[in-house]
N, C-alpha and C positions, 0 to 999 in steps of 0.2 A: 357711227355710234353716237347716240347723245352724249351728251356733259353729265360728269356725273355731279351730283348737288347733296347740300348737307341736310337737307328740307325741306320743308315747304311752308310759306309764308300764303294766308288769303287774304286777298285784297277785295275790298264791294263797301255798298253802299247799307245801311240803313237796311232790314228786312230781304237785301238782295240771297242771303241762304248760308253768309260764312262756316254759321256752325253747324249746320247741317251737315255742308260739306266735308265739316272737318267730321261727322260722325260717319260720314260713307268710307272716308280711307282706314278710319279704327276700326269699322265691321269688315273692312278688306285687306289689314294687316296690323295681324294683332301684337305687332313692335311699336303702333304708333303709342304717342302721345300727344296730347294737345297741350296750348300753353297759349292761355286768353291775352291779348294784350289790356285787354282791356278791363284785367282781374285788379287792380287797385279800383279804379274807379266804381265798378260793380261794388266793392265793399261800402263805400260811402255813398251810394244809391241807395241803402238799406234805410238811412237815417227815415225815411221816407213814412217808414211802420211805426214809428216813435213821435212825429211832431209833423205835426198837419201843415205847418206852414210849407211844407216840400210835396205834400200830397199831391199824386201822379205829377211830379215835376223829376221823376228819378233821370230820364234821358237830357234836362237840362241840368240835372245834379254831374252826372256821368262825364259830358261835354265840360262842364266847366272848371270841374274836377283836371280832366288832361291838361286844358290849359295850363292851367297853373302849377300843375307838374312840368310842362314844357318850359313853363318861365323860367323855374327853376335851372333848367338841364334841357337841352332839346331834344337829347339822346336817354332821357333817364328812361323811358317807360319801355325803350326796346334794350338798356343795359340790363332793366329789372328781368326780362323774359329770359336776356343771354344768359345773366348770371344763373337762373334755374337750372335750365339744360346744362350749364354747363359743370355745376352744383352732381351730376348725376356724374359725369366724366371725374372728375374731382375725385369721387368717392370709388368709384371703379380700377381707376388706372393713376390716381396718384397725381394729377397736374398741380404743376404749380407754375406761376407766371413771373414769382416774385422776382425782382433788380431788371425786368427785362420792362423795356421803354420804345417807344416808334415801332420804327421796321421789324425791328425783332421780337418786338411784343406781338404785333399784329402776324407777322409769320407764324411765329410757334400757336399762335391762339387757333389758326386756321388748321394747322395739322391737329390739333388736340379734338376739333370737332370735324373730323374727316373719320375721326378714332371712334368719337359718340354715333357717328350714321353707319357703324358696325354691327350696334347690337339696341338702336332705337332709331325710328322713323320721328324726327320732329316736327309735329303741326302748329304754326304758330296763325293763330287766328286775333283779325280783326285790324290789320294794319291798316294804316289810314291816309298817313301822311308823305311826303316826295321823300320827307327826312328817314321815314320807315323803309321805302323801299331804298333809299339809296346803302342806309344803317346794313339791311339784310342780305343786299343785294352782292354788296362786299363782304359778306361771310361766307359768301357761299351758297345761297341758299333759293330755290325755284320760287320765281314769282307768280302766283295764279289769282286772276281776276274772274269773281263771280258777276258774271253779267245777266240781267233780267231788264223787265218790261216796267214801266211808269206803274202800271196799272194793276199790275201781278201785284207787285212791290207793297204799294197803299193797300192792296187788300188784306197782304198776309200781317203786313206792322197791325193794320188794325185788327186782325182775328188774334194775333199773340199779345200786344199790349194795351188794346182798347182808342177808342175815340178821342177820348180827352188827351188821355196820355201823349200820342201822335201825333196832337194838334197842339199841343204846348212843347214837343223837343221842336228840334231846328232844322229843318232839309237845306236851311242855307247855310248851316256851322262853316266853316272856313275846311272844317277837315272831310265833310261829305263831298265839296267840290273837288280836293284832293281828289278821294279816291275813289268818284266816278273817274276824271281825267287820268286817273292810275291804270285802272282797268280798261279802260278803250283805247290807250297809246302806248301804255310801258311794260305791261307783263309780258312773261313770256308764254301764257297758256291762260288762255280763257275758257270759262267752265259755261255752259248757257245753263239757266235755273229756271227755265219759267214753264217746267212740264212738273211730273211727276216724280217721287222718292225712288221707284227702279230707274227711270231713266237718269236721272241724276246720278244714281247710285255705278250705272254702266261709265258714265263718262267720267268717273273718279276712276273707277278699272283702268281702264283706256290710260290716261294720264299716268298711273303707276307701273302699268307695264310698260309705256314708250321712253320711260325715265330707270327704268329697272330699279327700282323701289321693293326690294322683294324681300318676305321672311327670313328674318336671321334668326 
């Protein structure tokens, strides 16, 4: 019997299909959820509509945006996604964590989201970094890397955000080498993306049945 897991985390690069992916497991179980990691940064990408000086610079806004969230906190932007999901448990069944510290805080937080993968499938899309998978990997949670082609890749970034745009973010940011090297060495299930939306949509099946991810 597999392990059982509290989720699932996608790992990939740059246009390799994270959210797509994450729309084939919610057309194929409608307890999931999604939970972008990369939903602060998306808000101050918008600046973009308002002041020309940012004009198609949104994926260097985005990048540079995490940065400096990580300066902050290296764990804030995967505390931010915990504390949602766990926002829903909270509200459900009453947790609370308060006077508990270390081992006993981290224990009890484990059981309380063993509770939430009862009555919601968590998608957490867009992880990036070693800090990510290591952050999720200790909650519990299935690591899957979307893997694709150089060449697929550049085609589809350029058909969803355009030429310009593509050619001013960064394929060499510090967190795209992440999490290529995440995806080829450390998940534990890799997704291939470089066919079609049914075939894609088959091998998210496949991975939720072999994890027994099933409708509550």
């Amino acid at each position: 019997m597999e392990k059982i897991y509290n989720g699932i985390v996608i790992f990939g690069e740059m246009g390799a299909g994270k959210d797509v992916l994450a729309q084939q497991f919610v057309a194929l179980r409608k307890n999931s959820k999604i939970y972008n990691m990369g939903i602060l940064c998306r808000q101050m990408m918008k600046i973009s509509k308002i002041n020309p000086t940012w004009r198609n610079k949104e994926r260097y806004i985005g990048q540079t945006t995490a940065d400096k969230l990580r300066e902050m906190d290296i764990n804030i932007m995967c505390d931010y996604i915990l504390a949602l999901i766990y926002e829903s448990g909270q509200n459900k069944y009453g947790f609370d964590l308060d006077g508990l510290t270390g081992d006993g805080f981290n224990n009890e937080l484990l059981k309380q989201l063993a509770l939430i993968r009862n009555y919601e499938l968590s998608i957490i899309v867009g992880g990036r970094t070693i800090t990510d998978f290591n952050y999720f990997n200790s909650k519990g949670y299935l690591m899957v890397g979307v893997s694709i082609s150089k060449e697929v890749r550049t085609k589809r970034l350029i058909l969803r955000d355009g030429k310009t745009q593509v050619s001013t973010s960064s394929s060499i940011h510090n967190t795209e080498a992440d999490a290529s090297f995440i995806v080829n060495n450390m998940c534990q299930e890799i997704i291939i993306n470089d066919g079609s939306i049914a075939e894609l949509n088959k091998r998210a099946e496949n991975l939720l049945n072999k994890y027994e991810f099933e409708e509550n």
